[in-house]
MDTraj code that builds the backbone (N, CA, C; nanometers):
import mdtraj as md
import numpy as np

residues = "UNK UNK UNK UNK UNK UNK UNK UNK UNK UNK UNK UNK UNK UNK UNK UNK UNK UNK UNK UNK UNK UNK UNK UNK UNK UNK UNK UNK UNK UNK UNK UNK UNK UNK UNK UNK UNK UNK UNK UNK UNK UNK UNK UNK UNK UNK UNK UNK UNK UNK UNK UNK UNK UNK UNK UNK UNK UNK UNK UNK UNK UNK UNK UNK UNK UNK UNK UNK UNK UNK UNK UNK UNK UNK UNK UNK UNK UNK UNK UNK UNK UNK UNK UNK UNK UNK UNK UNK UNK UNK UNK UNK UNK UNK UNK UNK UNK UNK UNK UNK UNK UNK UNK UNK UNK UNK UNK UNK".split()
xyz = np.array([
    [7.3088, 4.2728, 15.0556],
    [7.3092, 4.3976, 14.9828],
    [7.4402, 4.4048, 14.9044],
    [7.4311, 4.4107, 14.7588],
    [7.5655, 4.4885, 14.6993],
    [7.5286, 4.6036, 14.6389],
    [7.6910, 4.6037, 14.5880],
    [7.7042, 4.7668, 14.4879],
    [7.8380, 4.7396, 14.4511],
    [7.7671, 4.8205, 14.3162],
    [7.8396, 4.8294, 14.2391],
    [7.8557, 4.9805, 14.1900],
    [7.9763, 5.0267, 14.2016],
    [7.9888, 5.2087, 14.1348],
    [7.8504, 5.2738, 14.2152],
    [7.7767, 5.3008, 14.1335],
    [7.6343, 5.3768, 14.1368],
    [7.5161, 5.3227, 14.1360],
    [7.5391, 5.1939, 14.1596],
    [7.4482, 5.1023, 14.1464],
    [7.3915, 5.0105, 14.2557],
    [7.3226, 5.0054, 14.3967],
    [7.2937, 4.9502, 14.4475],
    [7.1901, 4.8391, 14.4562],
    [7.1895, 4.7255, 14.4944],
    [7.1105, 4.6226, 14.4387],
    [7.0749, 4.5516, 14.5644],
    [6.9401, 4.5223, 14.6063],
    [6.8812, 4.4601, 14.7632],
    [6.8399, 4.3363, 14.7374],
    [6.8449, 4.2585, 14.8302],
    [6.7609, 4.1167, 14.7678],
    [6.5790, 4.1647, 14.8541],
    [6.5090, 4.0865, 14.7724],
    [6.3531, 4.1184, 14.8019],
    [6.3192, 4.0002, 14.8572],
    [6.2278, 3.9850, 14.9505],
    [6.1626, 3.8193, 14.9522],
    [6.0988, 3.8575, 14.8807],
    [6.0936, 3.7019, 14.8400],
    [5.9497, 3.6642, 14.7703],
    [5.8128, 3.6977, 14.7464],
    [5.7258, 3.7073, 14.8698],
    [5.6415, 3.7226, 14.9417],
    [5.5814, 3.9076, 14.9053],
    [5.7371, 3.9881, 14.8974],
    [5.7361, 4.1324, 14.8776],
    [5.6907, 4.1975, 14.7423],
    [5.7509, 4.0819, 14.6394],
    [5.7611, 4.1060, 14.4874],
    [5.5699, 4.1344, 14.4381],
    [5.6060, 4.2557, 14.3378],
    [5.4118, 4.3192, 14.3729],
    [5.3799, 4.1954, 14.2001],
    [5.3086, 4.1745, 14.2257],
    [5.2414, 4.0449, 14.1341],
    [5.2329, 4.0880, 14.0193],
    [5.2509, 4.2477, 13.9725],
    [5.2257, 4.2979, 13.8160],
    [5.3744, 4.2304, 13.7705],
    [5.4702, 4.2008, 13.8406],
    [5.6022, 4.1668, 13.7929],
    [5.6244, 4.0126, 13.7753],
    [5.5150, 3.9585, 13.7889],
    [5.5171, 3.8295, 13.7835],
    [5.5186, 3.7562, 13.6361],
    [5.4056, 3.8563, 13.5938],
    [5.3739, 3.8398, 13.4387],
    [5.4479, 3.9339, 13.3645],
    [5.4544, 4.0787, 13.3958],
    [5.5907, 4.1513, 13.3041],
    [5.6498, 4.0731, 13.2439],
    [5.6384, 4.1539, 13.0794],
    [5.7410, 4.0693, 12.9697],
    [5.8685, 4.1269, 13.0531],
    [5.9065, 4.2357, 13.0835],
    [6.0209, 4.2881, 13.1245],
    [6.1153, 4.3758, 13.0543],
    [6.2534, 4.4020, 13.0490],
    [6.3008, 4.5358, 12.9782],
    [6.3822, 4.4058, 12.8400],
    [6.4004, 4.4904, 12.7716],
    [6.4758, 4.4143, 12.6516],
    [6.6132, 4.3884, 12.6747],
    [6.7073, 4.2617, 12.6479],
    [6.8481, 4.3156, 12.6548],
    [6.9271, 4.3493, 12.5591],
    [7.0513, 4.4108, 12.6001],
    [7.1068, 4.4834, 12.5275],
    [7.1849, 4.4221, 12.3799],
    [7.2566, 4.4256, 12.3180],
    [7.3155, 4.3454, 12.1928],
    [7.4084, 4.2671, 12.2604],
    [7.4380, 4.2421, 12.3619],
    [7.5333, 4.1727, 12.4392],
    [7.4675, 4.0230, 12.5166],
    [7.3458, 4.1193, 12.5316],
    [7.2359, 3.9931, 12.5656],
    [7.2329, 3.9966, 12.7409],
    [7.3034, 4.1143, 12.7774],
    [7.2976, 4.1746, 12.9314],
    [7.1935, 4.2738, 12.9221],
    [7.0813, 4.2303, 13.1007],
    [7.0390, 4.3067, 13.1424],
    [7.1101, 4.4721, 13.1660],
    [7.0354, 4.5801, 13.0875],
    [7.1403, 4.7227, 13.1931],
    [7.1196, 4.7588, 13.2641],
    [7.1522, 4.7802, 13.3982],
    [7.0775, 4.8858, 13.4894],
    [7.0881, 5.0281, 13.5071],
    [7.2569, 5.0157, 13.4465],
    [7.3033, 5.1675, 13.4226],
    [7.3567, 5.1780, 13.3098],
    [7.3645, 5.2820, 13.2934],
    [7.4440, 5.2799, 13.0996],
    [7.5642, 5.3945, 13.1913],
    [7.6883, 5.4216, 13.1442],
    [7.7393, 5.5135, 13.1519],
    [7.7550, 5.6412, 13.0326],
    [7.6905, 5.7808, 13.0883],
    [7.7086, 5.8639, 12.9992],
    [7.8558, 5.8788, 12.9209],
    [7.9260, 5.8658, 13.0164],
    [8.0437, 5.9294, 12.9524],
    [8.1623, 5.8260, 12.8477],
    [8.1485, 5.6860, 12.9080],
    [8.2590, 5.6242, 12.8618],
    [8.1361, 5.4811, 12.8033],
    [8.0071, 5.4596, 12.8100],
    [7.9266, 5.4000, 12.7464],
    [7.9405, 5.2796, 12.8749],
    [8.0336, 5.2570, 12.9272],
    [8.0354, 5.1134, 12.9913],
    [7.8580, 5.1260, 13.0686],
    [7.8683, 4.9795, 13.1034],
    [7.7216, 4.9545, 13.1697],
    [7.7992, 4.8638, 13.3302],
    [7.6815, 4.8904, 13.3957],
    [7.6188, 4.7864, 13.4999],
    [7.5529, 4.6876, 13.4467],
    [7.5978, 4.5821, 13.4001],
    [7.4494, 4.5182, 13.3970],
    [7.4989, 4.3706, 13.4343],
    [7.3725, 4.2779, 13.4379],
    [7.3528, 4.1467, 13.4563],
    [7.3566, 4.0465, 13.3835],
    [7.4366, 3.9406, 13.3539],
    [7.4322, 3.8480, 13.3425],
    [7.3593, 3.7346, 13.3427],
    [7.2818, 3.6347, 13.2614],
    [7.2230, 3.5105, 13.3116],
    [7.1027, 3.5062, 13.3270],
    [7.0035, 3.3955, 13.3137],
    [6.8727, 3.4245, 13.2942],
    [6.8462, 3.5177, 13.3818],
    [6.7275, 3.5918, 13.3150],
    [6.6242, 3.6574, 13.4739],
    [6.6038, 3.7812, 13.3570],
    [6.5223, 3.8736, 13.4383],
    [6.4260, 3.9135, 13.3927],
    [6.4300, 4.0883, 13.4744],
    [6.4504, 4.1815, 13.3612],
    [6.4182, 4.3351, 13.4390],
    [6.3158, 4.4178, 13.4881],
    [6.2587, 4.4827, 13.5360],
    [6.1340, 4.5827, 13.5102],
    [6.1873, 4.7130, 13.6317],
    [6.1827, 4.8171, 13.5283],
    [6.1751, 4.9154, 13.5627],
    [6.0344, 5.0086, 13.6243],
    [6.0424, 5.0726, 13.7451],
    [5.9195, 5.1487, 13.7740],
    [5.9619, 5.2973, 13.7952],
    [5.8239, 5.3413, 13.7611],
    [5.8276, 5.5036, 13.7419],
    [5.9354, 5.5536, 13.6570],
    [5.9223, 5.5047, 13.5053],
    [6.0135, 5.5507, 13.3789],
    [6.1464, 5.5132, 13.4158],
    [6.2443, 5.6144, 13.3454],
    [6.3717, 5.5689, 13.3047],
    [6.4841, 5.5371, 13.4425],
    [6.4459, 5.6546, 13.5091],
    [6.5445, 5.6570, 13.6271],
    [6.4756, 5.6257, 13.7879],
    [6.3540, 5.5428, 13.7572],
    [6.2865, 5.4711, 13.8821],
    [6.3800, 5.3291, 13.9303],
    [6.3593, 5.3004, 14.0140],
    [6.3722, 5.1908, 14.0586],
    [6.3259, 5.0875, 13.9831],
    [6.4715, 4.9696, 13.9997],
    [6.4545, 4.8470, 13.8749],
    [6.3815, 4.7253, 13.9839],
    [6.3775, 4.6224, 13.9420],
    [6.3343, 4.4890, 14.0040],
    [6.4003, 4.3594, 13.9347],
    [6.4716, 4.3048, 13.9824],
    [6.5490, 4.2008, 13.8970],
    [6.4984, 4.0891, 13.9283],
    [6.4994, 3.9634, 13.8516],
    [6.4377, 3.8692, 13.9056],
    [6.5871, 3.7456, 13.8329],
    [6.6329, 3.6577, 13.9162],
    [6.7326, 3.5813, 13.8667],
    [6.7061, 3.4565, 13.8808],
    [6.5944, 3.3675, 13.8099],
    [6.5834, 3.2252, 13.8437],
    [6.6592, 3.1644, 13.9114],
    [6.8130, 3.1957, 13.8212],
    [6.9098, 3.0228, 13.8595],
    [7.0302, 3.1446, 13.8918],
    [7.0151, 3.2623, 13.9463],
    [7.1452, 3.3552, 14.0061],
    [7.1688, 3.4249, 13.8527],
    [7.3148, 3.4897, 13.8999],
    [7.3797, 3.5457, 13.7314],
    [7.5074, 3.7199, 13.8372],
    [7.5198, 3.7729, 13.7110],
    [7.6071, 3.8145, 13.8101],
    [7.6073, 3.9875, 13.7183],
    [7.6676, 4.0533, 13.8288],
    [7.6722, 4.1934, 13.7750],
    [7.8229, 4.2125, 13.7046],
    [7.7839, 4.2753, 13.5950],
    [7.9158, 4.3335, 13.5488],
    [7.9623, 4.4529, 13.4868],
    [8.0903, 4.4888, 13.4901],
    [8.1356, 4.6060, 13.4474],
    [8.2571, 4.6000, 13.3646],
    [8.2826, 4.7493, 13.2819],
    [8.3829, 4.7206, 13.2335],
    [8.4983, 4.7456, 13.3517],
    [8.4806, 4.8109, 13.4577],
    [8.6139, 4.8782, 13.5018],
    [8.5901, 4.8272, 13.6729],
    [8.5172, 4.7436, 13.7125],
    [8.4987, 4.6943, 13.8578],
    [8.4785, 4.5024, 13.8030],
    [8.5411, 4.4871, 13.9348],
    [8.5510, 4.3306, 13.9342],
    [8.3574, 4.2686, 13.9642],
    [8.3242, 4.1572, 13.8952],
    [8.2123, 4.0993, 13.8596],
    [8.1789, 4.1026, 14.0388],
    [8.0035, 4.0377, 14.0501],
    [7.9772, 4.0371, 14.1421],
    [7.8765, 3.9065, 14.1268],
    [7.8961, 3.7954, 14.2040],
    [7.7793, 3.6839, 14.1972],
    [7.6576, 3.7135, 14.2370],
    [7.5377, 3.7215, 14.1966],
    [7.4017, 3.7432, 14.2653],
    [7.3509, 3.6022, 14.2426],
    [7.3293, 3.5797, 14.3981],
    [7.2478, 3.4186, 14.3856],
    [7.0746, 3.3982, 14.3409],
    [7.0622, 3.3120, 14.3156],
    [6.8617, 3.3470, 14.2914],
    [6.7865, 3.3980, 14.3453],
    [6.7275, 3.4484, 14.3118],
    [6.5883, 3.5372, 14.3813],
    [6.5445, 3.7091, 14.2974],
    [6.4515, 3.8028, 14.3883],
    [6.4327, 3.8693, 14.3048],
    [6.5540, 3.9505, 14.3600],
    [6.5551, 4.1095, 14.3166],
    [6.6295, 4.2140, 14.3743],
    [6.5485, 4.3550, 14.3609],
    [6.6033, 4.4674, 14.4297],
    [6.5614, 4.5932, 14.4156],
    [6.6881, 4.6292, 14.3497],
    [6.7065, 4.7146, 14.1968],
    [6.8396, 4.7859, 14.1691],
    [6.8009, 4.9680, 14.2358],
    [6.8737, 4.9887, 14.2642],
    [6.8474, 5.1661, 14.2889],
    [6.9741, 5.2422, 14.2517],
    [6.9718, 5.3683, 14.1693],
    [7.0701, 5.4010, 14.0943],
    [7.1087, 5.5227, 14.1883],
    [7.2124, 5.5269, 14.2474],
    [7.2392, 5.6648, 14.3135],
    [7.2199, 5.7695, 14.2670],
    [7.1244, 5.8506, 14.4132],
    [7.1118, 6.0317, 14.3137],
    [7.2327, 6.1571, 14.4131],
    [7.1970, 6.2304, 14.3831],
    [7.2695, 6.2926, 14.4294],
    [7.2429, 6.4932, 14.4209],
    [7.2161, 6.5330, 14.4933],
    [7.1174, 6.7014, 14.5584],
    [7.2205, 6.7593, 14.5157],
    [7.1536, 6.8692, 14.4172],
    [7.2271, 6.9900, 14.3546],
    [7.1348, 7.0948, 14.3912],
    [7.1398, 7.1936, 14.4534],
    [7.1022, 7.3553, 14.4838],
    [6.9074, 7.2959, 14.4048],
    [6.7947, 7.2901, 14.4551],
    [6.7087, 7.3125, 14.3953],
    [6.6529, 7.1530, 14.3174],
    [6.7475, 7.0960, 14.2774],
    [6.7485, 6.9554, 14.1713],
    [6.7914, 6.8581, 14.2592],
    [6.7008, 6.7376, 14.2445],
    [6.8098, 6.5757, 14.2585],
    [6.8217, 6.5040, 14.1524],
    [6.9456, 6.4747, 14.1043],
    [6.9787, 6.3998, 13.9988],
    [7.0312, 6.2424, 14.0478],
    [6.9977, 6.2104, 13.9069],
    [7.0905, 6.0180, 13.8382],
    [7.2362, 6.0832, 13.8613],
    [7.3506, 6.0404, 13.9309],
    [7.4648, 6.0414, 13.9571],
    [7.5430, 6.0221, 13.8124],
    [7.5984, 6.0905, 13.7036],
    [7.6705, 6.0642, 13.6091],
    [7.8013, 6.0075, 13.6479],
    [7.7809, 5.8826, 13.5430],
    [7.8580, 5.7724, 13.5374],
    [7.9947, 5.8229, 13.4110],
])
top = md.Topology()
chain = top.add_chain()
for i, resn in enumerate(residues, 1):
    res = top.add_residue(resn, chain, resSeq=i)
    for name in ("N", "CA", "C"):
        top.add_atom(name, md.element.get_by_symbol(name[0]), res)
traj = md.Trajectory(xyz[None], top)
């Protein structure tokens, strides 16, 4: 299991990964050519990934991601030290956080 800021990331077996994600074209990357998982509102920096592999997001914008990393790749930020993720798939989950009535995406 890592994390990063607001960003928690699980490894999946194999076996777990649901088969619509097999064929998923997946999410686009960014002009950097990094997966995002998080964008930051305030200062723009991102979470994101490094290195082949492949995103898909479920249940819209702020659902749970699914990463898939053939040959590994790694998380990065502007303001936290990198993180190696070795091959396989992952779960990303973006921290929320309970306000009176509301649960929100944790602003970054």
């Amino acid at each position: 299991m890592y994390r990063q800021g607001d960003v928690l990331i699980v490894p999946v077996a194999e076996d777990a990964v649901p088969a619509r994600a097999e064929d998923a074209p997946g999410e686009p990357r960014d002009g950097r050519g990094r997966l995002v998982l998080a964008l930051g509102e305030a200062t723009g920096h991102a979470h994101a990934v490094t290195g082949p592999g492949r995103l898909f997001r479920d249940a819209g914008p702020s659902g749970p991601m699914l990463l898939h990393l053939p040959e590994g790749g790694r998380v990065v930020h502007e303001e936290h030290a990198p993180i190696p993720l070795p091959k396989g798939w992952y779960r990303a989950v973006r921290q929320r956080e309970y306000l009176p009535g509301a649960v929100r995406i944790v602003a970054d």
